[in-house]
C-alpha positions in Angstrom: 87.7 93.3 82.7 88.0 95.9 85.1 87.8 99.5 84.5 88.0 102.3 86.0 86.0 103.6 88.8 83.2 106.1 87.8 82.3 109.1 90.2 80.7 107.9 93.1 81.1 104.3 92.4 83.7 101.8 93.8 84.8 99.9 90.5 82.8 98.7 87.5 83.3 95.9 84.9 82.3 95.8 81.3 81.5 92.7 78.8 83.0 92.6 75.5 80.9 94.7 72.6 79.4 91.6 70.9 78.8 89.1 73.9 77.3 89.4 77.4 79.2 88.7 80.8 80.4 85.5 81.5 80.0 83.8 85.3 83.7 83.3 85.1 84.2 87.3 84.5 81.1 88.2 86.9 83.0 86.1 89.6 86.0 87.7 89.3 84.9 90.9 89.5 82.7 90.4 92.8 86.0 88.7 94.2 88.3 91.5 93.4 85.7 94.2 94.9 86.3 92.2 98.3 89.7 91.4 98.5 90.3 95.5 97.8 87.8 96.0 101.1 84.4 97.5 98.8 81.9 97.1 101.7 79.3 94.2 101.8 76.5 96.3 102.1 77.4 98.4 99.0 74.7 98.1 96.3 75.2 96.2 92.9 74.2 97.7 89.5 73.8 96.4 86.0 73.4 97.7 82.2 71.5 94.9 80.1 71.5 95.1 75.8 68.9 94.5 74.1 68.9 90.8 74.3 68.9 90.8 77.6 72.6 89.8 78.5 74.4 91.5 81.1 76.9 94.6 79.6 78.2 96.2 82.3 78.2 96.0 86.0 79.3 98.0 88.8 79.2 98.5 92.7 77.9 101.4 93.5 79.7 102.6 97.4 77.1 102.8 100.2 78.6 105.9 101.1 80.5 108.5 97.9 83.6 109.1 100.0 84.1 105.3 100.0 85.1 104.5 96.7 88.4 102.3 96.8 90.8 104.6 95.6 90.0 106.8 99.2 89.9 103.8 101.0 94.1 103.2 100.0 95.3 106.9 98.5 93.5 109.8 99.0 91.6 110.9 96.1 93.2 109.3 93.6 90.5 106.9 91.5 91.6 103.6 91.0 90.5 100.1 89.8 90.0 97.0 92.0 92.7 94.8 90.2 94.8 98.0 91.1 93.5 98.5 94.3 94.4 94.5 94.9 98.1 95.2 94.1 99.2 98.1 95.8 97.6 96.2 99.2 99.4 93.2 98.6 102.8 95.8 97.8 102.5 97.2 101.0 102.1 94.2 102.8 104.9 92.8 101.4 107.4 96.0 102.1 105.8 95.9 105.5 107.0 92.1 105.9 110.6 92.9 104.8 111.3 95.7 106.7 110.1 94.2 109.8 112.1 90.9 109.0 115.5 93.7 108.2 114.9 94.7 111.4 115.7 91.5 112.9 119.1 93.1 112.4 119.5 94.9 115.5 121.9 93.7 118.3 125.4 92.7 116.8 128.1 94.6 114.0 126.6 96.4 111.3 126.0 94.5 108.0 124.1 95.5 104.7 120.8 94.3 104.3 118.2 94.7 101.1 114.6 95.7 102.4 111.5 96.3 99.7 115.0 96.2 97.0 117.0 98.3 98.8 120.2 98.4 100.8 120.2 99.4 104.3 122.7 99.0 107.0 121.4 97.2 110.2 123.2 94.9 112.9 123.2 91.4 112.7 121.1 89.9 115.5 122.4 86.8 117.4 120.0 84.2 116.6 118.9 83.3 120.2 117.5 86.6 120.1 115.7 86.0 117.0 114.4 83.4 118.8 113.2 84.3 122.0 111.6 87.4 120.3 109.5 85.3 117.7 107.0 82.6 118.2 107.7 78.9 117.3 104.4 77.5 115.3 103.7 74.1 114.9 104.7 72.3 112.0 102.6 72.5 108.7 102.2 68.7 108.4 102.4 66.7 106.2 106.9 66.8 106.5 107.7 65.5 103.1 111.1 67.4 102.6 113.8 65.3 103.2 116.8 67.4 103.8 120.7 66.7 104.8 121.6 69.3 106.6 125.4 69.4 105.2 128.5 69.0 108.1 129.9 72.8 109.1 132.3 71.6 111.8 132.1 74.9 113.3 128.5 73.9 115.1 129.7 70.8 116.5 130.0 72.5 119.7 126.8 73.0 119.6 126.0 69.5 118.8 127.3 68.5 121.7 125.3 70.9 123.7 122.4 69.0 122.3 123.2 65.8 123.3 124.5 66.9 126.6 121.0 69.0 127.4 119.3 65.2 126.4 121.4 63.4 128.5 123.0 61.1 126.0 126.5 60.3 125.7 128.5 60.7 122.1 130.0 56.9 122.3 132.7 55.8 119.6 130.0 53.9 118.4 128.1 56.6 117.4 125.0 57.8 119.8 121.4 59.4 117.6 118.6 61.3 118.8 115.5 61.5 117.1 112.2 63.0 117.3 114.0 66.6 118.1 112.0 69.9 116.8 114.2 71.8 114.4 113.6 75.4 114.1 113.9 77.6 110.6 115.5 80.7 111.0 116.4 82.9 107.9 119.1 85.1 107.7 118.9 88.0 105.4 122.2 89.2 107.0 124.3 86.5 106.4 127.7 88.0 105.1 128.5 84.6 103.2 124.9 84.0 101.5 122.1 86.4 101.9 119.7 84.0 101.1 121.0 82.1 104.0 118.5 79.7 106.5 120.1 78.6 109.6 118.5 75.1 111.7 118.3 75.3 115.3 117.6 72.5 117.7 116.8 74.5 121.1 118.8 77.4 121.1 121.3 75.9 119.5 122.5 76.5 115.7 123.2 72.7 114.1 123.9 73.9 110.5 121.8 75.8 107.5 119.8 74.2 104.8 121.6 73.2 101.6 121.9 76.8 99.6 119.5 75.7 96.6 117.1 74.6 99.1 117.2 77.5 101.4 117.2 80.4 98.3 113.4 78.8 97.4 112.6 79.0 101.3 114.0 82.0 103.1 111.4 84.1 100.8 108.2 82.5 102.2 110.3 82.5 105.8 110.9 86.3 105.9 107.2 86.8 105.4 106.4 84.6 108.0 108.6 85.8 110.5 107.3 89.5 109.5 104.4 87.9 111.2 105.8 87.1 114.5 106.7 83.6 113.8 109.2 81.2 112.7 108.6 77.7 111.2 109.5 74.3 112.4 110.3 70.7 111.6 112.1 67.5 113.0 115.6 66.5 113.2 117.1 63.4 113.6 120.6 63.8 114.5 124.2 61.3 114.7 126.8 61.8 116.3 130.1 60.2 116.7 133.1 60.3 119.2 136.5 59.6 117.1 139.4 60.0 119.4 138.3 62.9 121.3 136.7 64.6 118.2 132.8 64.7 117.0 131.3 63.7 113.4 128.2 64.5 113.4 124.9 64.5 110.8 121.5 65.9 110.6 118.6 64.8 108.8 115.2 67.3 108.9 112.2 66.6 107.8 110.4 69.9 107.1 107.2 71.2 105.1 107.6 71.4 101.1 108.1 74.9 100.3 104.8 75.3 98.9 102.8 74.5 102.3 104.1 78.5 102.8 102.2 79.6 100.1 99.7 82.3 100.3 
């Protein structure tokens, strides 16, 4: 386990009363002392029993105004599990905020950021785009998605096909091989967990809502990095009397490729 920090040292582990330290226990210490940022340099000490088995051990900061509770909150002592946490906390409120704030050029809509509602304007999601970077996609695409029929995009559909040169026949035209990008949409007034699919710049329908709750998470954090994922798309379309059917089928990275 870890305890707290003793004065002058940066955290400290101690072995149960009747056994010595496991490897398992000694190697989670020494990996919680780096992830909180206790400096590679700093020097290791140890208290042995009688038998010889390792009690307690504890990294002693190369410098006394180092300890890991300064390094994140002042003065205030803390252990490394703890230290652990309140990084990844802040990391994570710093993710949300920045992907509210993708909120910032249309009508004012509420949006939760860090579990709390603000009130920011919903962005047009060219914008979004153009302000973001597209990154390659995490291979291998084993998610198989539908991408269900919103007849309000078929406009843009046919944008697609028009900007690749094919024709929408009566006997239905396809193009395949097309990059689909993931953008999530916190502000969506009709499903906050909303993800919308783009081909280009132009919006071809959302992922199924079951699908895209499990997503848009691990999307938000990504895009609070600059970035926005991507896929393929095949997509069908068909000319019926002067009106368009039309289908989409992704093929996108299983959720947990955005893991970690």
């Amino acid at each position: 386990m870890v305890s707290h920090a003793s004065k002058g040292s940066a955290a400290q582990a101690t072995a149960g009363d009747q056994v010595g330290m496991t490897i398992a226990e000694l190697s989670r210490f020494v990996h919680d002392a780096s992830t909180a940022g206790v400096p590679g340099d700093a020097i290791v000490e140890v208290k042995v029993g009688i038998a010889g088995a390792v009690k307690e051990i504890w990294i002693r900061a190369a410098k006394p105004s180092m300890t890991v509770g300064r390094l994140l909150n002042g003065d205030v002592p803390v252990t490394v599990g703890e230290a652990v946490q309140r990084r990844q906390r802040a990391t994570a409120q710093k993710e949300s905020e920045h992907a509210a704030s993708l909120a910032r050029k249309a009508g004012r809509v509420p949006v939760k950021v860090a579990g709390r509602a603000v009130t920011g304007p919903a962005p047009d999601l060219v914008d979004v785009l153009r302000s973001h970077q597209i990154e390659d996609p995490r291979n291998p695409l084993e998610e198989q998605v539908e991408v269900p029929n919103e007849q309000h995009h078929t406009k843009e559909v046919r944008r697609v096909f028009a900007e690749a040169g094919l024709p929408i026949t009566s006997r239905g035209s396809t193009l395949e091989g097309l990059r689909c990008i993931l953008v999530p949409e916190p502000w969506n007034p009709h499903d906050s967990c909303a993800v919308a699919v783009l081909v280009g710049e132009h919006q071809i329908g959302h992922l199924p809502a079951q699908l895209a709750e499990a997503y848009q998470p691990h999307l938000l954090q990504l895009a609070g990095r600059g970035l926005l994922a991507s896929g393929e798309a095949r997509i069908w379309a068909k000319s019926e009397g002067g009106m368009v059917r039309a289908r989409a089928t992704l093929l996108i990275p299983e959720v947990h490729c955005f893991h970690g």
